[in-house]
C-alpha positions in Angstrom: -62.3 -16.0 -81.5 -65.1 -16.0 -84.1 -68.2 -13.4 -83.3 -71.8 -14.1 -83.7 -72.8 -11.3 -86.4 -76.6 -10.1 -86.9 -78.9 -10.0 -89.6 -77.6 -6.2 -90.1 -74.1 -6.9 -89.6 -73.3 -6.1 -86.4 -71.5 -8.2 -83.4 -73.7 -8.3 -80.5 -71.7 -5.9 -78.4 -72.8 -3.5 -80.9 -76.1 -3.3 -79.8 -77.1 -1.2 -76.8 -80.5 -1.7 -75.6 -81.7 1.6 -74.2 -85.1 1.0 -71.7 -86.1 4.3 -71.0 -88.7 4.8 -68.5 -89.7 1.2 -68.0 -91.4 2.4 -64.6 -94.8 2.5 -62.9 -96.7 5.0 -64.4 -100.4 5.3 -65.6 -100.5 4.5 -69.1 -103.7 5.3 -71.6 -104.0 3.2 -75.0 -102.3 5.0 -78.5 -103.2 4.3 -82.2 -103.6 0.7 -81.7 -100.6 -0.1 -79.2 -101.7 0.0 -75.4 -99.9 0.1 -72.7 -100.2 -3.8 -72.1 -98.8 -5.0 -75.8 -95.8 -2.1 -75.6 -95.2 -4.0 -71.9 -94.9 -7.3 -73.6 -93.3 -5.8 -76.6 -90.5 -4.3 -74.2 -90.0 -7.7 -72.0 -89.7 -9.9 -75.6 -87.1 -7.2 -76.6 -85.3 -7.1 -73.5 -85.2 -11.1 -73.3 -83.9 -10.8 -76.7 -81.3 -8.7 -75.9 -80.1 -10.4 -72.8 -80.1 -13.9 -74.8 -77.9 -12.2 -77.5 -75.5 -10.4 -75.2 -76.0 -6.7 -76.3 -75.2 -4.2 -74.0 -78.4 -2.8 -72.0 -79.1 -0.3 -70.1 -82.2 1.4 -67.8 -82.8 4.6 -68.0 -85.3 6.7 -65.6 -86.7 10.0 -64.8 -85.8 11.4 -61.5 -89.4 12.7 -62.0 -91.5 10.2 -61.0 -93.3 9.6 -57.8 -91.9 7.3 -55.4 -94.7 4.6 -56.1 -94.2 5.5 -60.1 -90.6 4.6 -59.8 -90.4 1.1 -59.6 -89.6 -1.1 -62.6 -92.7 -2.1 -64.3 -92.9 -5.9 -63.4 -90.9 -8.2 -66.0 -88.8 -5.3 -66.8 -86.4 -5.1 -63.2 -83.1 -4.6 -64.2 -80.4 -7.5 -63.8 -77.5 -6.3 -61.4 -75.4 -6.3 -64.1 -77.5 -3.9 -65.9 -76.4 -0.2 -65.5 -79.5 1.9 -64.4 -79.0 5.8 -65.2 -81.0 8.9 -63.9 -81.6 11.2 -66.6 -82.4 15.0 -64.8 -83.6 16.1 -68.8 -85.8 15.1 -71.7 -83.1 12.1 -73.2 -81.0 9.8 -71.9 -78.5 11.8 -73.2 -79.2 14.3 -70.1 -77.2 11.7 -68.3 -73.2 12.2 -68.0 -72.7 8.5 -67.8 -75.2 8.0 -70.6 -72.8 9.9 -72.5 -69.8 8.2 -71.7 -71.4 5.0 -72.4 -72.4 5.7 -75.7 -69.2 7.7 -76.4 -67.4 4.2 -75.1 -67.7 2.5 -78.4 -69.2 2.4 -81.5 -73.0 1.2 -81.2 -76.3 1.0 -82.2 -78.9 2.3 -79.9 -82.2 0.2 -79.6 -84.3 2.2 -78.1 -87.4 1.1 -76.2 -90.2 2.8 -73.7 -92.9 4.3 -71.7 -92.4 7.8 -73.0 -92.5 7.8 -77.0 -93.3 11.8 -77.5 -90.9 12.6 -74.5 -87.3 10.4 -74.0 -87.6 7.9 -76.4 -88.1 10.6 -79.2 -85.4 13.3 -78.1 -82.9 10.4 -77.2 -83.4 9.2 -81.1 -83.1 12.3 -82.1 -79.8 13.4 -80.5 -78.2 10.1 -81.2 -79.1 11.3 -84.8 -77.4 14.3 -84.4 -74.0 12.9 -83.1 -74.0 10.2 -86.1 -75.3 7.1 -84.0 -77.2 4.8 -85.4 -80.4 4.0 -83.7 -83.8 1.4 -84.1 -86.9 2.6 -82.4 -89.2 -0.7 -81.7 -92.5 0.9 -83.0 -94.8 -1.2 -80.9 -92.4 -1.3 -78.2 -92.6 2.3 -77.1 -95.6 4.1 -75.5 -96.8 7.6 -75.4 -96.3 9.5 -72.0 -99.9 10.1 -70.3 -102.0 12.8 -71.4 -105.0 13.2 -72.9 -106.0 10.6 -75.3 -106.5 12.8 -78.4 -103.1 14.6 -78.0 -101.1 11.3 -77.1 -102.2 10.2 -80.5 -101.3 13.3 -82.1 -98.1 13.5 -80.3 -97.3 9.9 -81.0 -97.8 10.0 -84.9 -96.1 13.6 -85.5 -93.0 12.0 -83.2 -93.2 8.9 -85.6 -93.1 11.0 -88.8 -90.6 13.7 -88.0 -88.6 10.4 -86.7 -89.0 8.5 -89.3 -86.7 9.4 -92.1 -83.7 10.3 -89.2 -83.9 6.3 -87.5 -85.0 2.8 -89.0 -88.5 2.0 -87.3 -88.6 -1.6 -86.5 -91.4 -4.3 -85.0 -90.1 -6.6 -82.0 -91.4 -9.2 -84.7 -89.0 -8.0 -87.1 -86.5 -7.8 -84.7 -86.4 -10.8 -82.4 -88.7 -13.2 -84.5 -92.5 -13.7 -84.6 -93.9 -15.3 -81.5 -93.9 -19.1 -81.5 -97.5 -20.4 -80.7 -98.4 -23.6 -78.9 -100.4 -25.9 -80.5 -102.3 -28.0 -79.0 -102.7 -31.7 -80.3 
């Protein structure tokens, strides 16, 4: 049986789309990515990855409030899609996390509500225990907070990230968005 193979070389299966906190919450705008674009961003990514047939996973906070812990709309899990509680900072605070990642070899592709929080300690353990991982820039957001720290928080996260996991645009990684045009 012949496998589809990416741009970078690696079967679908590879690829395990990690949505971490994809839930209700109050989001402010950072350096040029809101809220509302990362929200699209994340559902173009996710409809990517479903189309494809990579893995993917949800990831939440036991944290939030009951109202704050639904799915952000567009973003619901499919029943097939594992959804995780993680009780620390990463994903990796989840035992089955752990064992899902530890299941195969994979590339995480990571996106999310909560850039200077899990999206950057989850990059930066998968680092640590040799996994591979692509952070969608304009597909994560920063936690809430105030406006000047979220920006600070969100650009020394990108830097000290940086060099440790490729950075990549949903363009770059799921294609540019097709306009209508109107005749």
């Amino acid at each position: 049986m012949s496998e589809m193979w990416t741009a970078r070389g690696r079967a679908p299966r590879d690829r395990l789309l990690v949505c971490l906190d994809l839930q209700q919450v109050s989001l402010g705008p950072r350096g040029g990515v809101g809220p509302d674009r990362c929200i699209v961003n994340c559902r173009r990514v996710l409809a990517h990855a479903r189309q494809a047939g990579w893995r993917i996973v949800h990831v939440h906070t036991r944290q939030a409030l009951p109202a704050a812990a639904r799915p952000i709309e567009g973003l619901e899990p499919l029943p097939s899609e594992p959804v995780l509680y993680r009780t620390g900072i990463s994903a990796f605070s989840s035992p089955d996390f752990r064992r899902m990642v530890a299941d195969g070899p994979c590339e995480l592709v990571i996106v999310g509500c909560s850039m200077t929080a899990s999206c950057f300690a989850t990059a930066l353990i998968a680092h640590d225990e040799d996994i591979s991982v692509t952070l969608v820039d304009d597909a994560v957001s920063a936690a809430p907070m105030d406006e000047g720290m979220r920006y600070a928080m969100d650009a020394m996260s990108r830097q000290i990230a940086g060099p440790l996991v490729e950075l990549t645009s949903t363009s770059a990684l799921v294609g540019p968005v097709k306009l209508l045009r109107v005749v």
